[in-house]
VOMAR-801663 format. One record per residue: residue number from 1; x, y, z of N, C-alpha, C in turn; residue in one letter. Coordinates in steps of 0.2 Angstrom, whole numbers, plus 5000, padded with zeros to 4 digits. Example, Ala and Ser with C-alpha at 12.3 -4.5 7.8 and 13.67 -1.06 7.14 Angstrom:
   num    n_X    n_Y    n_Z   ca_X   ca_Y   ca_Z    c_X    c_Y    c_Z   residuo
     1   5066   4972   5039   5062   4978   5039   5066   4984   5039         a
     2   5064   4989   5035   5068   4995   5036   5064   5000   5039         s
END
This chain:
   num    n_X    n_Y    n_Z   ca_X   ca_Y   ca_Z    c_X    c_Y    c_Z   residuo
     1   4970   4992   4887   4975   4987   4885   4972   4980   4883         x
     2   4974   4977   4879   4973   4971   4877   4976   4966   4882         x
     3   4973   4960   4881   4975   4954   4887   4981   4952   4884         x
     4   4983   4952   4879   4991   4951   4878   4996   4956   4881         x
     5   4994   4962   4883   5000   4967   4889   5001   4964   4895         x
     6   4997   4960   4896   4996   4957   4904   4998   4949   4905         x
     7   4996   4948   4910   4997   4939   4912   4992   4940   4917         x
     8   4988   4934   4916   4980   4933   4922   4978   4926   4921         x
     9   4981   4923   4926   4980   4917   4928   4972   4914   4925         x
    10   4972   4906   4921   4966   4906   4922   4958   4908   4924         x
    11   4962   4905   4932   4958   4907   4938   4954   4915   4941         x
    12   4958   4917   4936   4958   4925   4938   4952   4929   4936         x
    13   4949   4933   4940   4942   4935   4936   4942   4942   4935         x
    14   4944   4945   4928   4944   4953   4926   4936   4955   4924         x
    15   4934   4959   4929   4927   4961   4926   4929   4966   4918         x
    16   4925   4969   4915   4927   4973   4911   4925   4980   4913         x
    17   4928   4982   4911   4929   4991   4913   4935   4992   4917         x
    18   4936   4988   4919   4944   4991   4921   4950   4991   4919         x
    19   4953   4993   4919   4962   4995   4917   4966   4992   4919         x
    20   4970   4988   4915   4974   4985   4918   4980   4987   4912         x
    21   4989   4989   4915   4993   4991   4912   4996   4986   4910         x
    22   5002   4987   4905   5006   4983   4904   5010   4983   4908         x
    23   5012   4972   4906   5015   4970   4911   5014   4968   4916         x
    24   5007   4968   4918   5006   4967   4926   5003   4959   4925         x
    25   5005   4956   4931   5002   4948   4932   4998   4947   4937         x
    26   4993   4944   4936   4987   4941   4940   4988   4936   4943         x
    27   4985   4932   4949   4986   4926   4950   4980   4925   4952         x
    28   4982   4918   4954   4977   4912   4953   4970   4916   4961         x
    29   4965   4915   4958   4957   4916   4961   4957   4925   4962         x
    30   4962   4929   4959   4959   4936   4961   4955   4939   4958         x
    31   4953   4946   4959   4948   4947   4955   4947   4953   4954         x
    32   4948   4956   4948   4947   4963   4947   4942   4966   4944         x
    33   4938   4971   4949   4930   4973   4948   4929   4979   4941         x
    34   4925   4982   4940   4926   4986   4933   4925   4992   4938         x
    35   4929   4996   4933   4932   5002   4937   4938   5004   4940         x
    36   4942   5000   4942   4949   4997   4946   4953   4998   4940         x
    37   4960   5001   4940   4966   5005   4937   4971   5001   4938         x
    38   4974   4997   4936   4980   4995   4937   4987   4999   4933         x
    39   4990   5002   4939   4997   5004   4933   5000   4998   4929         x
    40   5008   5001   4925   5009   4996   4922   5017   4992   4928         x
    41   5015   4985   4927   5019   4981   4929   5016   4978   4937         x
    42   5010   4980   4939   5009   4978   4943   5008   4971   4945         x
    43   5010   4968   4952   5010   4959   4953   5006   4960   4958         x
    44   5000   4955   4956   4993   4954   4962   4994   4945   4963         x
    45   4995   4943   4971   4997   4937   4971   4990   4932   4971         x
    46   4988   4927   4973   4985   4922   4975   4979   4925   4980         x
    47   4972   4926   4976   4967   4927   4980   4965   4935   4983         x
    48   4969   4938   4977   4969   4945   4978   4960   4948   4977         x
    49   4958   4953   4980   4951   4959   4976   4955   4966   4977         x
    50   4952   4968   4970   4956   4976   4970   4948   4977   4966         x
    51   4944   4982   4971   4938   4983   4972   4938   4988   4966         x
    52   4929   4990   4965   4928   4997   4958   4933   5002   4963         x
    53   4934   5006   4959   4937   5014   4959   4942   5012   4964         x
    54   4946   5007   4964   4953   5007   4967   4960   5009   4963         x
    55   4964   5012   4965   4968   5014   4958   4976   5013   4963         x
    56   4980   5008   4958   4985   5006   4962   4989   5008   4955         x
    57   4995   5013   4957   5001   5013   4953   5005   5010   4949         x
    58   5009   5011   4947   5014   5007   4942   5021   5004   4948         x
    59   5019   4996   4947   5025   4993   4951   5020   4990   4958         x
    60   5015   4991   4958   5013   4988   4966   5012   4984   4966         x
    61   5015   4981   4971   5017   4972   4975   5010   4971   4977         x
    62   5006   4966   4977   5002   4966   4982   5004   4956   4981         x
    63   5003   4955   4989   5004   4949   4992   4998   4945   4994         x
    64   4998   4939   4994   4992   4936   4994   4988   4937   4999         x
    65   4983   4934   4997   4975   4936   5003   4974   4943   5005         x
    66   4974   4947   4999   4975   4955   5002   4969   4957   4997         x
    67   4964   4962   5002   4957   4965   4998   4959   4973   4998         x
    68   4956   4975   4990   4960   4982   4992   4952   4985   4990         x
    69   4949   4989   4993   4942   4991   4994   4939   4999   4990         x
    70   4936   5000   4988   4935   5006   4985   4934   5012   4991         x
    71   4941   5015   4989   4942   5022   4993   4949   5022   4994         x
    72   4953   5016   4990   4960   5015   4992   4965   5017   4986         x
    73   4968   5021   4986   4973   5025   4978   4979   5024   4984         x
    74   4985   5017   4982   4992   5017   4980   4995   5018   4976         x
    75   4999   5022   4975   5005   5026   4973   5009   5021   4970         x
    76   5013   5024   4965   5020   5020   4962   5024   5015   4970         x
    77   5026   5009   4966   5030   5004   4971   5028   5004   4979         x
    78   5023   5003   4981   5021   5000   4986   5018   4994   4986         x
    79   5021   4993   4992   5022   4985   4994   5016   4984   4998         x
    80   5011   4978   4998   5006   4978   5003   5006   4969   5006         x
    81   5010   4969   5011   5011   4962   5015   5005   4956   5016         x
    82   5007   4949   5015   5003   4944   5015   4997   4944   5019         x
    83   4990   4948   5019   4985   4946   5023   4985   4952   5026         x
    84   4988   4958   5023   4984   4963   5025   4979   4966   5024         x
    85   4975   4970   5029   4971   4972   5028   4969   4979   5027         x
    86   4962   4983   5021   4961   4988   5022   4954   4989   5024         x
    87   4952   4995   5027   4943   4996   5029   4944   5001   5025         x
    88   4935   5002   5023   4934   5010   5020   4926   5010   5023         x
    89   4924   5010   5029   4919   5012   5032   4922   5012   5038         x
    90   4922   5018   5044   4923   5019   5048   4917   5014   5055         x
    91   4911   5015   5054   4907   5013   5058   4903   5009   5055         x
    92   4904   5003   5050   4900   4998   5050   4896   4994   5053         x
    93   4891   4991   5049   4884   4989   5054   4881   4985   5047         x
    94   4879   4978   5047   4877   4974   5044   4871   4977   5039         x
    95   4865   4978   5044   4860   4982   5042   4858   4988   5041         x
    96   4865   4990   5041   4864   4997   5038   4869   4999   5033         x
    97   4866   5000   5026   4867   5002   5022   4872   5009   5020         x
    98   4878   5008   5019   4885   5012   5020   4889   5014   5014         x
    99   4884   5011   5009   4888   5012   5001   4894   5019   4999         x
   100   4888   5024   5001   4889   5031   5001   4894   5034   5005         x
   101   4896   5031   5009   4900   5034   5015   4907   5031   5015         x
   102   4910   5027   5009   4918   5026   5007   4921   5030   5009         x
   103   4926   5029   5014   4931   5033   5017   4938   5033   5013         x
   104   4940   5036   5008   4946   5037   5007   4953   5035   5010         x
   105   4957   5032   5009   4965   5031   5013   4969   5029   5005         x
   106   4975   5035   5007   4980   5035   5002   4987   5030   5006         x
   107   4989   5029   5001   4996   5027   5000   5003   5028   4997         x
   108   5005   5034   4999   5011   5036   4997   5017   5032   4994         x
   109   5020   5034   4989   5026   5030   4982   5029   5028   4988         x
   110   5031   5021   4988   5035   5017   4991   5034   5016   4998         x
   111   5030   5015   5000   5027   5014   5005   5025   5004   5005         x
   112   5029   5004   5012   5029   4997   5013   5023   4996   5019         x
   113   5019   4990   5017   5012   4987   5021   5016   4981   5026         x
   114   5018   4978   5029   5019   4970   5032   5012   4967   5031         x
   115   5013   4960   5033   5008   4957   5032   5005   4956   5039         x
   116   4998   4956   5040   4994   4955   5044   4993   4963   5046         x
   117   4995   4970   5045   4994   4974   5046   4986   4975   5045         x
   118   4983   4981   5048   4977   4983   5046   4977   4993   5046         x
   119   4974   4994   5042   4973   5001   5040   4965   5002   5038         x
   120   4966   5005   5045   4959   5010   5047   4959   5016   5042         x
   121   4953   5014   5038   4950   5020   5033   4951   5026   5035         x
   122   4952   5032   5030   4954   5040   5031   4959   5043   5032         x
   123   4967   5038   5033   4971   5040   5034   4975   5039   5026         x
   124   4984   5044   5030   4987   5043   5022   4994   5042   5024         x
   125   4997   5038   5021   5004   5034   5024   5009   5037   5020         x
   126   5013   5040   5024   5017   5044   5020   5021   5041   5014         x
   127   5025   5043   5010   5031   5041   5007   5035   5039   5009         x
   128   5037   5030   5007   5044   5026   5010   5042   5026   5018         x
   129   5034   5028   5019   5034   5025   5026   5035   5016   5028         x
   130   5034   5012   5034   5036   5006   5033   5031   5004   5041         x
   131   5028   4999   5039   5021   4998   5041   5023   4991   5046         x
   132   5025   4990   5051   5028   4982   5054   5021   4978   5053         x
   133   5022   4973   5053   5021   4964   5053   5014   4967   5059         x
   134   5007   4964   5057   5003   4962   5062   5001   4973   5069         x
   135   5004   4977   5064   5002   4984   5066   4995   4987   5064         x
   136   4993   4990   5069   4985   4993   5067   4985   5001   5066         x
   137   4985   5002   5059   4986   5011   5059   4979   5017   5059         x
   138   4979   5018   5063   4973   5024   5064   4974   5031   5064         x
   139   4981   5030   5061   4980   5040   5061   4985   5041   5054         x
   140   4987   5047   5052   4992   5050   5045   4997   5047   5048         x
   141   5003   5044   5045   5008   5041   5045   5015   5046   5041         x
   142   5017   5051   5043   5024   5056   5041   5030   5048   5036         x
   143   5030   5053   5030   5036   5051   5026   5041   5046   5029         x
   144   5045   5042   5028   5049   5036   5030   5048   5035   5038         x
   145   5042   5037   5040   5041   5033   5048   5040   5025   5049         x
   146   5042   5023   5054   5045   5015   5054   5040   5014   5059         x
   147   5032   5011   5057   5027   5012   5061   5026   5003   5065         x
   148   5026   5002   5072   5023   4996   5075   5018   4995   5078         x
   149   5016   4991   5082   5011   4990   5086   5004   4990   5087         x
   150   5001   4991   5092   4992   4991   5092   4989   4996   5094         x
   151   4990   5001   5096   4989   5004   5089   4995   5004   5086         x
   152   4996   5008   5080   5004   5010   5079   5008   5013   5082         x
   153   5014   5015   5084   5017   5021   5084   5023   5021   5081         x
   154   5028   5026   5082   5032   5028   5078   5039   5026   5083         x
   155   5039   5020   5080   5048   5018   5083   5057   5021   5079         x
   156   5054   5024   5073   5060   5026   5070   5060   5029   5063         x
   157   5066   5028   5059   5062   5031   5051   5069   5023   5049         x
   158   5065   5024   5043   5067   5020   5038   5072   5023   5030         x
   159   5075   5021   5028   5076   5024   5021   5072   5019   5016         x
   160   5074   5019   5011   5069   5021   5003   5071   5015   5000         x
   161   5077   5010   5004   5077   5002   5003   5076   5000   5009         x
   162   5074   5002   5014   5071   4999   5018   5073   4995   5025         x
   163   5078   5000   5026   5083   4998   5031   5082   5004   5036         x
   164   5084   5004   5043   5082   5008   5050   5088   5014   5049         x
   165   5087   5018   5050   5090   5025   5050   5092   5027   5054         x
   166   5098   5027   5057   5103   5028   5063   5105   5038   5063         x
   167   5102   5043   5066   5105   5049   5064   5108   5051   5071         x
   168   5115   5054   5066   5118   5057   5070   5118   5062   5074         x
   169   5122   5066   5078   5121   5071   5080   5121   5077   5076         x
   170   5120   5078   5069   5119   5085   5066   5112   5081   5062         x
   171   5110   5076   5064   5105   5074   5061   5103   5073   5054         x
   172   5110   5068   5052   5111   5064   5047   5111   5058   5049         x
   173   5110   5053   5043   5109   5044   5042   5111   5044   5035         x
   174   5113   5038   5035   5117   5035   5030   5114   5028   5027         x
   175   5110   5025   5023   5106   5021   5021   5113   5016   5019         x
   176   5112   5009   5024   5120   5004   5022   5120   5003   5016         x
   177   5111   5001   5012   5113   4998   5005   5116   5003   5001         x
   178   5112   5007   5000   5112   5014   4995   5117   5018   4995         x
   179   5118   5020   5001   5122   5024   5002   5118   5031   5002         x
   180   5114   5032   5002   5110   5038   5000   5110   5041   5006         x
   181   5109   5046   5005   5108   5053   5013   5104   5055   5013         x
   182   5101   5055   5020   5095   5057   5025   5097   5062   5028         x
   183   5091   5069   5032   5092   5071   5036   5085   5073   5040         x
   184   5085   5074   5046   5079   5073   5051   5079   5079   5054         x
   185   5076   5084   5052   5073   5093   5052   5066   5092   5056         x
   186   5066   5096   5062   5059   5095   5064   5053   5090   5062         x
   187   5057   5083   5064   5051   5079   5064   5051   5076   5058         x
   188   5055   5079   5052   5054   5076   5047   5058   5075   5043         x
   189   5059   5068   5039   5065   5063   5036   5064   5067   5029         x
   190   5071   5068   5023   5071   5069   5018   5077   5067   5017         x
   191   5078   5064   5011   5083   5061   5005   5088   5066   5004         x
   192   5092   5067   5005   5099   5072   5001   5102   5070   4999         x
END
């Protein structure tokens, strides 16, 4: 794509070799390294790196002071909150050299980050999962789970605008924005 598809703040530093879609906006000091996918319409705030072989989808939000590392592939419409963080080396060590040992972590379509969360390499956050404010994730994370704390756990499920999911006794929920219907089957939340 040609730099007229896009918008990339003066400041902004696009290596070459990378993709970036239409539509998508850059801001000020970030930096895209060659190799790095951007879908179309993607918004990267204030001080953003979206490292080689990172591939974020069409529509992903990223919020400022956010480093997204190679071995990170998000999905369509996720959200990734103010100063969050990802790893992709499991056992790092200054003087020792870990190029080779990139640990993968996916990011499921619509999956929301908060800010200051941190995400431990090799895991994968499900679909319309939703990630609280300042939470540390270290394990797979199931489809609309409403994840907190230090480490995380799993306080609830969320629907797909992103509000808390109340299910009934036949184990239905009713999203207030949407209206859209949920049901909660062994363990696991789906849209009806």
């Amino acid at each position: 794509m040609g730099k007229q598809d896009y918008f990339a703040h003066e400041t902004a530093v696009i290596d070459e070799g990378c993709k970036i879609g239409k539509g998508c906006r850059i801001w000020h000091f970030s930096h895209i390294m060659s190799g790095a996918v951007l879908g179309e319409n993607c918004n990267l705030g204030q001080n953003v790196l979206v490292s080689t072989d990172v591939v974020l989808g069409k529509n992903v939000k990223v919020q400022n002071n956010v480093s997204i590392y190679t071995g990170v592939i998000c999905e369509d419409d996720v959200f990734l909150g103010p100063s969050m963080v990802f790893t992709n080396i499991l056992n790092p060590r200054s003087a020792v050299v870990r190029k080779d040992e990139y640990v993968k972590t996916m990011v499921r379509k619509g999956a929301t980050i908060g800010a200051n969360a941190t995400i431990i390499c090799g895991n994968t956050l499900g679909e319309f999962c939703f990630i609280g404010a300042g939470t540390v994730v270290n394990k797979d994370i199931k489809p609309y789970a409403l994840i907190v704390g230090n480490p995380g756990r799993q306080v609830g499920w969320m629907s797909e605008y992103g509000h808390r999911l109340h299910f009934d006794e036949k184990n239905h929920a009713e999203c207030p924005e949407s209206g859209e219907q949920y049901q909660l089957k062994n363990e696991i939340v789906t849209r009806i």
